[in-house]
N, C-alpha and C positions, 0 to 999 in steps of 0.2 A: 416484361413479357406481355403481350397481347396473342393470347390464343386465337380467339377466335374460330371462324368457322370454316372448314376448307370442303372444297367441293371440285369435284373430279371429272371430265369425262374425256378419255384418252383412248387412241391407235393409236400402235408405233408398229412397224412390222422390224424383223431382226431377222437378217441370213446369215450362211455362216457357208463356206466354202462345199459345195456336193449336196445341200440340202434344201430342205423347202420352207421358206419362207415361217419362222413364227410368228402371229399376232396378238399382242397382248392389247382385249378391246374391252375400257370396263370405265363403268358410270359410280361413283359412290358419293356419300356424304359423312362428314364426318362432325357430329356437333362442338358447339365449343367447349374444351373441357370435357372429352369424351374419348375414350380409348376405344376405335375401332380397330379388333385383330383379324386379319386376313387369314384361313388359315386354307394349306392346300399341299399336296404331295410333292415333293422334288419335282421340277420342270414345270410344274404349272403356272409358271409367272409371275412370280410374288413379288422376287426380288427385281423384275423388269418393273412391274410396274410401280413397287419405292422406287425403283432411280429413277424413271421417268417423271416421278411425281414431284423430284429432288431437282429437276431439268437437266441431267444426261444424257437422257434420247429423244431427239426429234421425235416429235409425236401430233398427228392432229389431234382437234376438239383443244379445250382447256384447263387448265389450272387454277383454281380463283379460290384464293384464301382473305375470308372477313371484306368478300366486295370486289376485290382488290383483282385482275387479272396476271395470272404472272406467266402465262406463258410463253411469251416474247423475254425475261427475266434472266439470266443467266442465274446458273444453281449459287454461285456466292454472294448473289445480291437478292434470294427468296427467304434470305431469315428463317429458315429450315434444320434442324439439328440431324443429325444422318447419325445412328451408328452402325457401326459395319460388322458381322457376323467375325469376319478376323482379325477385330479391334481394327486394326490401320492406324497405326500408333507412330511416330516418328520415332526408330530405333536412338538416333544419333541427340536427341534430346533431353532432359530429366521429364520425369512426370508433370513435375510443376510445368515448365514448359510448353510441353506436352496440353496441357489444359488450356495456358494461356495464348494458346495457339492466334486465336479467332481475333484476338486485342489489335492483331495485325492489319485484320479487316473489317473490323465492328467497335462502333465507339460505346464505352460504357458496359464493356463485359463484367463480370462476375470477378472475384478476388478468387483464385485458384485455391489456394491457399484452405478459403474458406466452402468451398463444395467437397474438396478432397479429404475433409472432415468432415463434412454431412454423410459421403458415402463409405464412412469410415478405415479411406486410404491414408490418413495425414500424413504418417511415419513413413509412406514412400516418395514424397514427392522429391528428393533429390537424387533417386534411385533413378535407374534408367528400364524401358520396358522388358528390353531382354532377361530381367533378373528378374522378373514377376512372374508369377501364376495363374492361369485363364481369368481365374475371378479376378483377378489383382487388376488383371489387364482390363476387363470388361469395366470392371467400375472407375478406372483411368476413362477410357471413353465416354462413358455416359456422363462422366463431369467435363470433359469439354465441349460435348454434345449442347449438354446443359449452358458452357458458359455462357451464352454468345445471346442469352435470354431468346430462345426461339422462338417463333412463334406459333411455329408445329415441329413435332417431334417425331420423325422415320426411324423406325425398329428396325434393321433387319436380321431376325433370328438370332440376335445379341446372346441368348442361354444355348444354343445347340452344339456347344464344344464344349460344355463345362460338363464337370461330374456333377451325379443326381445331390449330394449334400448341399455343393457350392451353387448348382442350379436353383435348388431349392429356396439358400438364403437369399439369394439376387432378385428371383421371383417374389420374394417378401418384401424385398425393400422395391422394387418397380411401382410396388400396389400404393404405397406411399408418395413415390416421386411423380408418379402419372398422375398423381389425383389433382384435378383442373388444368394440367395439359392436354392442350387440341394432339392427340396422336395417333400414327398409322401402324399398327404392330404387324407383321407379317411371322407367321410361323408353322411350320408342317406338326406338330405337338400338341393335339386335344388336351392336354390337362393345363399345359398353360393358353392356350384361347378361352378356358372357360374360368381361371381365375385370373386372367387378364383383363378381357372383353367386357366391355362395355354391351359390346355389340361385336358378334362374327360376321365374317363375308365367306365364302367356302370359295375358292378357286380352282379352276381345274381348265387344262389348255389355251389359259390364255383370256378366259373370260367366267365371270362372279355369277354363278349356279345358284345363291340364295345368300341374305343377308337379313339377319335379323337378333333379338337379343340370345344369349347363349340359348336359353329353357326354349325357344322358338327352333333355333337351328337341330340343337341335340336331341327333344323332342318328339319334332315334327317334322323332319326331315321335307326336304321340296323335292326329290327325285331318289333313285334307289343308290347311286353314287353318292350323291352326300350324302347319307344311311348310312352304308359302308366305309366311308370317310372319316365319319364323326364314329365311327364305334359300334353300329347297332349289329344286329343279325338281319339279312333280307332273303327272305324265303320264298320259294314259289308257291302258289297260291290259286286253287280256283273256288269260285262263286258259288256256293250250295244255296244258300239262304236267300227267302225274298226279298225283305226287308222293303228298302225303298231302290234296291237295283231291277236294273228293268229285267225285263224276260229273256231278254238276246241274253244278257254277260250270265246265266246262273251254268255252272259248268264250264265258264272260259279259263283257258289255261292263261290268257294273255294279261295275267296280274300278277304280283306279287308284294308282298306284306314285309316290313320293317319293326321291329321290337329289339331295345335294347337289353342284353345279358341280364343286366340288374335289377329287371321289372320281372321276368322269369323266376317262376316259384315251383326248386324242387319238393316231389312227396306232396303236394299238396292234400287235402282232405278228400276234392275231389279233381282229378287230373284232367287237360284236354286231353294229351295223348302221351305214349309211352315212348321212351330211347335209352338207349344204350349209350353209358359212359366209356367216351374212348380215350379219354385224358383229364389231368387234374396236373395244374399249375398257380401254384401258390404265386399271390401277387399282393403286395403289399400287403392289407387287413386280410384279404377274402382270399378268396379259390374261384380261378376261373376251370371251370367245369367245360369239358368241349363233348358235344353228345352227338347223337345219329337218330334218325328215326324213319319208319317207314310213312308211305302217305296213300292214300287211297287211289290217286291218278297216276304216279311215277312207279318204274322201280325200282329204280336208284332210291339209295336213303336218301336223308336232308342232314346237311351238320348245321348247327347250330352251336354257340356258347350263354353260358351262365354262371351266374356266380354265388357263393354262399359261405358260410361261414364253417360248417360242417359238412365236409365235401363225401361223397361216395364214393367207394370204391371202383379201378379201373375194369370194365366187364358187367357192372351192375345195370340189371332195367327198373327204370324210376318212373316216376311221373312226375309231369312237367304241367304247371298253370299257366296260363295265358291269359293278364289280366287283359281284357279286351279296349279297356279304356286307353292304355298302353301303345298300339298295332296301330301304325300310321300303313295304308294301303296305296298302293300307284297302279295305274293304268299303262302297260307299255305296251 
């Protein structure tokens, strides 16, 4: 396997019978031996642009992996591993098979035998896919993905049909298999972009909003869409304070402010400002807390969430910290 380094810059536009025109228009890089995850809402393009990236759709600009241009390339001669979110398994064949798919079109693949033991399938491979379980199935693909020694590896949403346990174990062993494969993960799933990633790309209608490593993207959000993407609270917000803003914006309504739930401190010692608890749902370790609050310019409240460990009561007014260091602000 030669990783290596792939680099992207792709249009493809896609119609579809009565509608207008999609275009999926995006630049990325991908280092070698680095798991870039794409992560982005149903429709925004993900999986257009792995398969594009895979050579299934006409597309201007390029494809160039380690140098190499491929895209003039047909997809089964770009030494690219694909997995497909609904396995795409051949029903009619055994597992084993099933792996040694690629032997057909790739010289020098993998012993099947011996990946379907690394991903700790062995005991199925004379078994056929219809008698397996999503996980069973998924880690069937990703060892035939694997055989064929790729030289980049395309995710597409391979965990979003599994149950949270069987999700979980799969996402554990990825963190292992990924490690010094060049690959593209694509997924609408914050918890796995950021125990996956290398590096996030945030997608949305067809073009890459912001790309950077997780602690960048989830942090510091580039606009108030990835904010609310990635998880944070984005609030309205206007300019009281000098500081270094100029004299026009002090009172402008035309901002507003981003902070994630889990940088929020209820009860604090000394509070910004006061809300009202209108829900508490237990999530995993914590409580995500959903509150309300009034604001000095609107008069609608504001909801916001946050989370804690000893949560308050539904009806209760609390005080809420805003560590400041925290509040990524946008201009719109």
């Amino acid at each position: 396997m030669n990783p290596g380094r792939l680099d992207v810059d792709v249009r493809a536009r896609f119609t579809a019978d009565g509608t207008d025109p999609f275009v999926v228009d995006a630049a990325l890089s991908v280092a070698e031996g680095e798991t870039l995850v794409v992560l982005g809402p149903s429709g925004s393009g993900k999986s257009l642009l792995l398969e594009t990236i895979a050579g299934f759709h006409a597309h201007e600009g390029a494809v160039v992996h380690d140098g190499r241009d491929l895209t003039d390339t047909p997809p089964e001669k770009r030494e690219f591993g694909f997995v497909f979110q609904d396995y795409a398994l051949f029903p009619h064949l055994t597992v084993r098979e099933n792996v040694d798919f690629g032997s057909r079109y790739h010289a020098g693949t993998a012993d099947p035998d011996d990946l379907l033991a690394e991903l700790g399938v062995a005991d199925l491979a004379d078994r056929t896919p219809t008698t397996l379980s999503g996980g069973e199935r998924q880690r069937v693909a990703l060892a035939r993905s694997l055989a064929i020694h790729p030289t980049a590896l395309l995710l597409d949403e391979p965990l979003s049909a599994l149950d949270v346990p069987t999700r979980q174990a799969l996402r554990a062993d990825l963190l292992d298999l990924l490690d010094g494969v060049t690959a593209l993960y694509v997924t609408h799933n914050r918890s796995t972009a950021r125990a996956l990633g290398d590096r996030v790309a945030v997608m949305h209608d067809g073009e890459l909003l912001q790309i950077g490593t997780s602690e960048e993207v989830f942090e510091s959000p580039a606009s108030p869409f990835v904010a609310r993407f990635t998880g944070a609270n984005v609030l309205p917000a206007t300019v009281w304070s000098t500081g270094d803003t100029a004299a026009g914006d002090r009172g402008s309504a035309a901002s507003s402010v981003a902070i994630r739930p889990e940088h929020l401190v209820l009860d604090p010692a000394t509070p910004d400002c006061e809300a009202t608890v209108e829900r508490v749902v237990r999530e995993d370790a914590a409580f995500r807390v959903s509150l309300s609050s009034a604001t000095r310019t609107r008069s609608e409240r504001v909801a916001f969430d946050a989370f804690c460990d000893d949560p308050p009561a539904v009806g209760d007014t609390v005080g809420v910290g805003v560590p400041t260091e925290h509040v990524t602000r946008f201009r719109e």
